[in-house]
N, C-alpha and C positions, 0 to 999 in steps of 0.2 A: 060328388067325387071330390076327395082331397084335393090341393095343388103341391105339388113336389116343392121341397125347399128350395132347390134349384132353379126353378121356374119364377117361386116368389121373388128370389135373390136377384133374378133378370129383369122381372119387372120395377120390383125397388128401384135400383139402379136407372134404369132408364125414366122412369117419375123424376126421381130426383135431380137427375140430369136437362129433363127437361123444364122442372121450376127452375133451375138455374144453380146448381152448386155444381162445382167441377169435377168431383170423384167421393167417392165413396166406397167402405168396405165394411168389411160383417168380422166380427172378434166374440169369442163368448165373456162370458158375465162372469167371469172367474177373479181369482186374487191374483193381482199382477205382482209376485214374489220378489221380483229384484226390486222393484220401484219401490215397495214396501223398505225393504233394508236400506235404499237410497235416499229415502225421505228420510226415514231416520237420524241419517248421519247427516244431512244439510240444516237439520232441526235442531240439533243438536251441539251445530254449530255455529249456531244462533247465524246464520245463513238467508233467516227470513225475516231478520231486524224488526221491524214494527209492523209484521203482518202475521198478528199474532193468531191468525185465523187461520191461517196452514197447518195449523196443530192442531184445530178444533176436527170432529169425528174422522177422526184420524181409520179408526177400520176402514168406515164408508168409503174415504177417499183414496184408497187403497184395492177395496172392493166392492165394484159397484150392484156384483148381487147383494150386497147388505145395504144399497141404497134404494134399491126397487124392490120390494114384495114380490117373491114368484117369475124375476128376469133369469131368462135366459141365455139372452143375448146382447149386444151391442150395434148398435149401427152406429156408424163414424161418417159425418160429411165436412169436405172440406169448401171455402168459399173463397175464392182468389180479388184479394183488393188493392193488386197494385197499381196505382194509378198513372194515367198518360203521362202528367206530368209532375214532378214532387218539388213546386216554386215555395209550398207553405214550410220543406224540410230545407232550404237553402238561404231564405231572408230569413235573419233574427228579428222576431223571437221566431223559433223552430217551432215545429208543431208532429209528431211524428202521424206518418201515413194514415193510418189503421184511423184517426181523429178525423180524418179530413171533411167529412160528411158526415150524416146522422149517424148515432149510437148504432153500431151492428147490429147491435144485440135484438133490439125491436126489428129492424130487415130481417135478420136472420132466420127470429121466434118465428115469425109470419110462417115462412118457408117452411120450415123444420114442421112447424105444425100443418101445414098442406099435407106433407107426406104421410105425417102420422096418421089422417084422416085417411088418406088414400089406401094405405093397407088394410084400415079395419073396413073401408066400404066394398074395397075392390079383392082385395085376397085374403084375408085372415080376421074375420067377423067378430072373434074371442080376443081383437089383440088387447093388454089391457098394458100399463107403463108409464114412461114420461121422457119428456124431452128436456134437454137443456143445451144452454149457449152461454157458457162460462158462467153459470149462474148455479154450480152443484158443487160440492165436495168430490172432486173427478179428475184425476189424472190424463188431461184430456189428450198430451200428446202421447203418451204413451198408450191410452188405447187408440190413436190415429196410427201409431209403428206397429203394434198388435195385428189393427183391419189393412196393413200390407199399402198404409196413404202416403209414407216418408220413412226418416228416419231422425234420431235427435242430433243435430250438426253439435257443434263444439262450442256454440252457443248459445245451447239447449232450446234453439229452434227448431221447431219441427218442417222437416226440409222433402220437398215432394220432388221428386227428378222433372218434372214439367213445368211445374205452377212456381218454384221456388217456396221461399219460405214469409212471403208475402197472405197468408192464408188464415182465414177466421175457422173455428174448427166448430161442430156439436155431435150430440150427440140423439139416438132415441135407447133406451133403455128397455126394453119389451120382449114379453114371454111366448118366444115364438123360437122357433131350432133355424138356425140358418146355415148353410155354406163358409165356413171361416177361412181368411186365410192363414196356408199353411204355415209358410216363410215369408220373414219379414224381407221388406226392400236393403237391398245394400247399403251400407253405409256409405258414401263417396268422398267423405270429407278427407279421406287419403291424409298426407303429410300438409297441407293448407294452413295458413295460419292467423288467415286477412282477420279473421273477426278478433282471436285474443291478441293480435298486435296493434289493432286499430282501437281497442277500447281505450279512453283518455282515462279513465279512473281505476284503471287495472280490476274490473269487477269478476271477468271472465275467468273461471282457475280451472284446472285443471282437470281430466275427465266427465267434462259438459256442466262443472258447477260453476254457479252463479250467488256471488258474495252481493244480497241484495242490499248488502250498506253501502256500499258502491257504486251501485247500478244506479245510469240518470234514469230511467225510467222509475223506479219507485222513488230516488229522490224526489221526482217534479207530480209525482201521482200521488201513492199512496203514502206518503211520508206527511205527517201531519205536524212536525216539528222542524224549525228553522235549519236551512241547509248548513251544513258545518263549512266553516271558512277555507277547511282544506282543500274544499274542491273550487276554490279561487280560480277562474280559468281553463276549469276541466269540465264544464257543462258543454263546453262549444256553440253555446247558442241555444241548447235544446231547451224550451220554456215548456212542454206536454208531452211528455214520452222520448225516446230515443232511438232511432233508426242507425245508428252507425254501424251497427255489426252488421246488420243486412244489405244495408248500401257496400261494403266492402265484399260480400260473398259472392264469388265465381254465377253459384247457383239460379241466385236474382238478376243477370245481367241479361240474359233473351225472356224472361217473366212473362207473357201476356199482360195487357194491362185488360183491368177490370170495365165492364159494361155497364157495371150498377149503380144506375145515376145518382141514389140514396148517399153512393160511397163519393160524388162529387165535392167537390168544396163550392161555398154559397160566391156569387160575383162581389160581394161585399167581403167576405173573408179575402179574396185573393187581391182585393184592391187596395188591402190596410195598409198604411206606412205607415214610418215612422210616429209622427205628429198624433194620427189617429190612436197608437196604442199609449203614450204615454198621454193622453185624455181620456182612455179608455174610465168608463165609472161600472160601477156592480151591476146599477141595470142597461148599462152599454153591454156588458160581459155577457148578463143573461138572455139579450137580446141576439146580439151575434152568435152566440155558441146554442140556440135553443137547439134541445133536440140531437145535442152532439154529446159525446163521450167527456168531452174538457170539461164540461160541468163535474165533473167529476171533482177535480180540484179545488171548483167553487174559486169563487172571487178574488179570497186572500189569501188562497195557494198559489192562485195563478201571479197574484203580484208580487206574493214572494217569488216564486221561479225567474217572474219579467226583469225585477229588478236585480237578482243576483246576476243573469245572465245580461245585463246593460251597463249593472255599472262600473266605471273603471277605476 
């Protein structure tokens, strides 16, 4: 006997919920039409500064049946990491949240990949697909507003009326019919303005775009060339990413904080001062940060960010 889509859609959900992600919803595998013409025009606007990988398979990321052979569907899980407490965004050097603990991305795959086993063992034998954790050509919040999990705030975060916009997103990709939602959640960001008036670098513009030659977050990340001197005093401290627009949203202010001890910060990280990081050396770096997202940076990113945001 078959199991109704419906049925499978109930048990997904409740799997998923109880490996530990906090919601979830079902989107088809379709071309996401506005986000296609919106990408467009942020591309076009050289909007993605030196990530020049935004424009690579440009359909696929657009359209994730052209990513997966024979998809159907979408599953969207969202993973809430806002932490008890945020001492590592408050003492400079900054460290934004989402870093504070190990790389999500390995948390997360684990997870994500539980599930996917669980459908083909437990409901749907034929499932065939893939999964991903910001590791695809994928529009990931816009299929999160799609499966009915937020909406894009004005700082083209993806905002959940529960979790806030504190939240790791994935995906599974897989050839199976499911329950979609119909309508998307409300937008709530109303007249609000905490996020484009709190950005120091004016990056925030208009209609949820984001000028990423502006943005400290790809300054201190993925920006591979020396910080331009304009932003003299406009990092505020952030040495790995940027939480300011979030820390100012209504949204994140009753947030749950996160359970997942993975997402903790190590007693050595929260213990650094001053002294310790300007001793800091490459295999100090690679030491304290193993296993964490910051490696990302690598050594001579990081000291580039340390020392723009230090010296006076």
């Amino acid at each position: 006997m078959s199991l109704t889509s419906e049925y499978m859609a109930r048990e997904i959900r409740s799997e998923a919920l109880r490996i530990g992600f906090d919601d979830i919803g079902f989107s088809p595998a379709k071309e996401l039409v506005e986000d296609k013409e919106r990408l467009t025009q942020w591309l076009d606007n050289g909007y993605n500064a030196g990530m020049g990988y935004m424009a690579n398979h440009f359909e696929k990321r657009v359209n994730p049946a052209l990513l997966v052979e024979g998809s159907l569907s979408v599953i969207t899980v969202v993973y809430n990491y806002h932490p008890s407490e945020a001492l590592l965004s408050q003492k400079v050097p900054k460290i934004s949240r989402y870093a504070y603990g190990l790389d999500y991305h390995d948390t997360i795959r684990k997870k994500i990949g539980s599930l996917f086993d669980f459908i083909r063992a437990h409901l749907y034998p034929q499932l065939e697909g893939r999964f991903f954790v910001d590791s695809a050509p994928l529009l990931e919040r816009s299929l999160a507003v799609r499966a009915g999990l937020g909406w894009i705030g004005k700082n083209s975060m993806l905002i959940n009326r529960k979790l806030g916009s504190y939240i790791f997103i994935g995906e599974l990709v897989v050839n199976m019919e499911l329950p979609y939602h119909e309508s998307p959640m409300m937008d709530r960001c109303g007249g609000c303005s905490n996020c484009v008036d709190a950005c120091p670098t004016q990056a925030i513009l208009p209609d949820r775009v984001i000028d990423g030659n502006k943005c400290i977050s790809y300054l201190t990340i993925e920006n591979k060339t020396e910080i331009p001197r304009t932003f003299d005093g406009k990092l505020k401290g952030w040495a790995f990413g940027c939480d300011i627009c979030q820390e100012v949203c209504p949204w994140n202010r009753k947030a749950p904080d996160t359970d997942e001890p993975d997402f903790r910060p190590s007693e050595t990280l929260l213990t650094m001062e001053k002294g310790d990081w300007e001793e800091l050396t490459a295999e100090g770096f690679s030491k304290l940060f193993k296993g964490s997202a910051v490696k990302r940076a690598k050594y001579a990113g990081w000291l580039r960010n340390y020392r723009f945001v230090t010296e006076k």
